[in-house]
N, C-alpha and C positions, 0 to 999 in steps of 0.2 A: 362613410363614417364607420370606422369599426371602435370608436370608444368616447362618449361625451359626461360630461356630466353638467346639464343646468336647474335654474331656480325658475320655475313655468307659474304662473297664473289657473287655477281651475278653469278658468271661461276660455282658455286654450284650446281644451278638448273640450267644448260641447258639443263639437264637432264631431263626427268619426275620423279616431287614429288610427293609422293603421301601416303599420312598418315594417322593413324585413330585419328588423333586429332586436333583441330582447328587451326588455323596458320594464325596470321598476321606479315606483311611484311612491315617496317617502311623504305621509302627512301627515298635518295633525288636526283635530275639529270633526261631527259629523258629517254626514253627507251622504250622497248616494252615487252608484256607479254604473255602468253594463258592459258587461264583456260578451261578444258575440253574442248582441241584444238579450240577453239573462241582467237581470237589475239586480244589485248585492248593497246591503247596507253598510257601511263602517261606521268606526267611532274612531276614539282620540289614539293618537300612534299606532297608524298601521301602514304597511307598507303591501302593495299591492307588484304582481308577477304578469308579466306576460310575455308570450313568444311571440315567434315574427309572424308578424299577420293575423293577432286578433283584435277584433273589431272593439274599441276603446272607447267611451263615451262617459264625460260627468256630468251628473245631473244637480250636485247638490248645489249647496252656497259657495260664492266667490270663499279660497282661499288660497294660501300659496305650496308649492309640491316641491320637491326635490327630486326629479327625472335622472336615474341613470340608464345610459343605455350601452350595450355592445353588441358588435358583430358575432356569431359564431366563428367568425375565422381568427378573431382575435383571440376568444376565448370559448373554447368546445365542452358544453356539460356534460357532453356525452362523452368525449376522451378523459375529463376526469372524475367520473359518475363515482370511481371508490373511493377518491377525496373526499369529494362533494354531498355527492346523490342528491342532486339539487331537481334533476332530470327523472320526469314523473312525481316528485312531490312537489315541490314551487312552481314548475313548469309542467308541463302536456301531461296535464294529468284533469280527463274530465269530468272526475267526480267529488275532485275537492275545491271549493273554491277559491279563487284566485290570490288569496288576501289573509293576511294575519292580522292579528289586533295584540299588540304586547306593551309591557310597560313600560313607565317613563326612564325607567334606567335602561333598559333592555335599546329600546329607542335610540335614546343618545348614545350609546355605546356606537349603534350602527350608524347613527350619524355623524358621528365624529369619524369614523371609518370612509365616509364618503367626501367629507371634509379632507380627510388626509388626500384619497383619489382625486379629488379635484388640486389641490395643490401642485401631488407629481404631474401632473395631466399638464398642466402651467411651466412646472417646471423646464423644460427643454433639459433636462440633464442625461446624463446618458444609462444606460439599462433601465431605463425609466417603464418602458414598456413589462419587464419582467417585475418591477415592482408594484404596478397598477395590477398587476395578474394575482401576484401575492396576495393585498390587498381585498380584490375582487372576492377570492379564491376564499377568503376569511370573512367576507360582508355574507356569502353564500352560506357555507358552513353553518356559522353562527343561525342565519334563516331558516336553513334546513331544520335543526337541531329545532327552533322553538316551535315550528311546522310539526312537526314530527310528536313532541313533546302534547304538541295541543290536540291534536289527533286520537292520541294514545287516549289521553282523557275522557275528549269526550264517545270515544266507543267502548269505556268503562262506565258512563254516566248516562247512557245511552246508546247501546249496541246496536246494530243494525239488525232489520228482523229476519229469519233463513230467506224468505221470499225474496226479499231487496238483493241479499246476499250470491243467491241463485240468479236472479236475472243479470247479476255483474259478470257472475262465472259464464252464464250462457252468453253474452253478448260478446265477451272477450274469445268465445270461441267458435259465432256463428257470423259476428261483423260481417265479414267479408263478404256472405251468401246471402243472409238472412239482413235485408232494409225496412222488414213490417212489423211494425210492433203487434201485430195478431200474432207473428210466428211466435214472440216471447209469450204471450200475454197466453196463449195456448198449452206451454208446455208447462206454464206455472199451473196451468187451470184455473185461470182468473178469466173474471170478463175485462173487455177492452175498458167500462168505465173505471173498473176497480183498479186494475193495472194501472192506468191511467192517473191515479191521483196518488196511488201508494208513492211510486216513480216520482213523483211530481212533489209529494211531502218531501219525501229523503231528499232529494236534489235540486229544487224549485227549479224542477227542467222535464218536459211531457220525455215519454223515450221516444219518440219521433228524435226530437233533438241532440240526447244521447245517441243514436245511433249514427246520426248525422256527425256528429263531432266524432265521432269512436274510428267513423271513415276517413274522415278529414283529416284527425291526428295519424293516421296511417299512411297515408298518402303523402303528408309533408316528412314523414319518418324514413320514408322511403325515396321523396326526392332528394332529399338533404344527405341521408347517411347513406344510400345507396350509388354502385353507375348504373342503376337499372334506366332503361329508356321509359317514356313515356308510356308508349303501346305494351310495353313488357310487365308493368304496374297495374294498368288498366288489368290486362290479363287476369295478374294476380289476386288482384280484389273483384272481380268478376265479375266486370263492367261488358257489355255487348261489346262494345270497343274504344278506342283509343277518342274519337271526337263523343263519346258520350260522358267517357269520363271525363275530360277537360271541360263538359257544358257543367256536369255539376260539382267538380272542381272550385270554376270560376263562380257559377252561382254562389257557392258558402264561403268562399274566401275571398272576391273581389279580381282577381287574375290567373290566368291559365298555371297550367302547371308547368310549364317551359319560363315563362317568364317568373315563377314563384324561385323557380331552382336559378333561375340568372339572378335574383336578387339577396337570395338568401344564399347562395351555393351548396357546395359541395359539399360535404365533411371531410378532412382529415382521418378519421375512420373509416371513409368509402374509399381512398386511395392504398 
């Protein structure tokens, strides 16, 4: 499947979802969610993000969704990040959450946009493919932009404090080495308990978790967009070796890393 668009049931996913292809989620009504068991609340018109292979779960009331999904080979965020930049703000990005809440015209507009994608999608006519991409390419955009817009806000209504600030700087440049949150919680001069909830206020996520994810999005950034091998990755993130990194691979994402990269492939920017 590199392109669908259907009308889903909430009691669909009460399950774990969990796919090798991108997946937004158009709705309207409260409810409750979890993405790679983290619980997120929404309200009325929002539409939720995810990449291939995070773990999906609804919790709330029976309602109905508007599921789009694509391949990366259909369409690559990362080959048109200076269109888009949809890649790291709506996507892999683990310290915003997954999800906007926008309004009722804001809403329809992008519904009526996916309305359109499901028609060509039906349609069988020809360049169809390059119109769905257009399309897509404008549902994103338009996303990005209120993403971005609500961001700005609220780190003017509520800035982040140096400390939070500093553990993002030092994490984005210890990841690789550094999987204890003592080593942060250290360098800030906090104790573990205090780190422990600062972390946990700003991102309703312990930094165990962050760290866990900060790995994991690296590893799929590297199968995906890279030809690096397997053992060549491990390396790089500096894993003892190649079967340790695949155990905890598979532990937080559900399948090894050889099978993640046969499902999700390759990128067109790795060739």
């Amino acid at each position: 499947m590199l392109f669908s668009i259907q009308i889903k049931k909430a009691s669909d996913f009460s399950n774990s979802y969990n796919v090798p292809v991108y997946s937004v989620f158009l709705l309207k009504g409260n409810g409750q969610f979890s993405v790679d068991f983290v619980k997120y609340e929404v309200k009325d018109n929002t539409i939720i993000f995810l990449s291939p292979y995070q773990n999906f779960s609804w919790l709330g009331s029976n309602t109905q969704m508007k599921l789009l999904q694509f391949h990366g080979d259909f369409y690559c965020i990362e080959y048109h990040k200076k269109e888009v930049a949809c890649n790291g703000l709506l996507f892999n990005n683990i310290y915003l959450q997954p999800n906007i809440s926008i309004t009722e015209s804001k809403f329809k507009q992008l519904e009526a946009l996916i309305d359109q994608m499901e028609l060509e999608n039906l349609s069988g006519k020809p360049f169809s493919d390059s119109v769905l991409k257009s399309y897509l390419q404008l549902f994103l955009a338009i996303s990005s932009r209120e993403k971005a817009s609500q961001i700005s806000y609220e780190q003017i209504q509520q800035p982040f404090e140096p400390q939070i600030l500093e553990f993002q700087h030092l994490l984005e440049h210890h990841f690789s080495r550094e999987r204890s949150p003592s080593f942060y919680a250290e360098k800030l001069a906090l104790s573990s308990s205090a780190f422990n909830k600062k972390v946990k206020f700003q991102f309703g996520k312990t930094p165990s978790k962050l760290i866990q994810e900060r790995v994991i999005l690296e590893s799929k950034k590297l199968l995906h967009l890279t030809q690096k091998s397997v053992k060549e990755i491990a390396t790089e993130l500096h894993f003892d070796d190649e079967f340790y990194f695949s155990r905890y691979f598979k532990k937080e994402v559900g399948l090894s890393p050889t099978h993640f990269r046969e499902k999700v492939g390759i990128s067109i920017v790795a060739k």
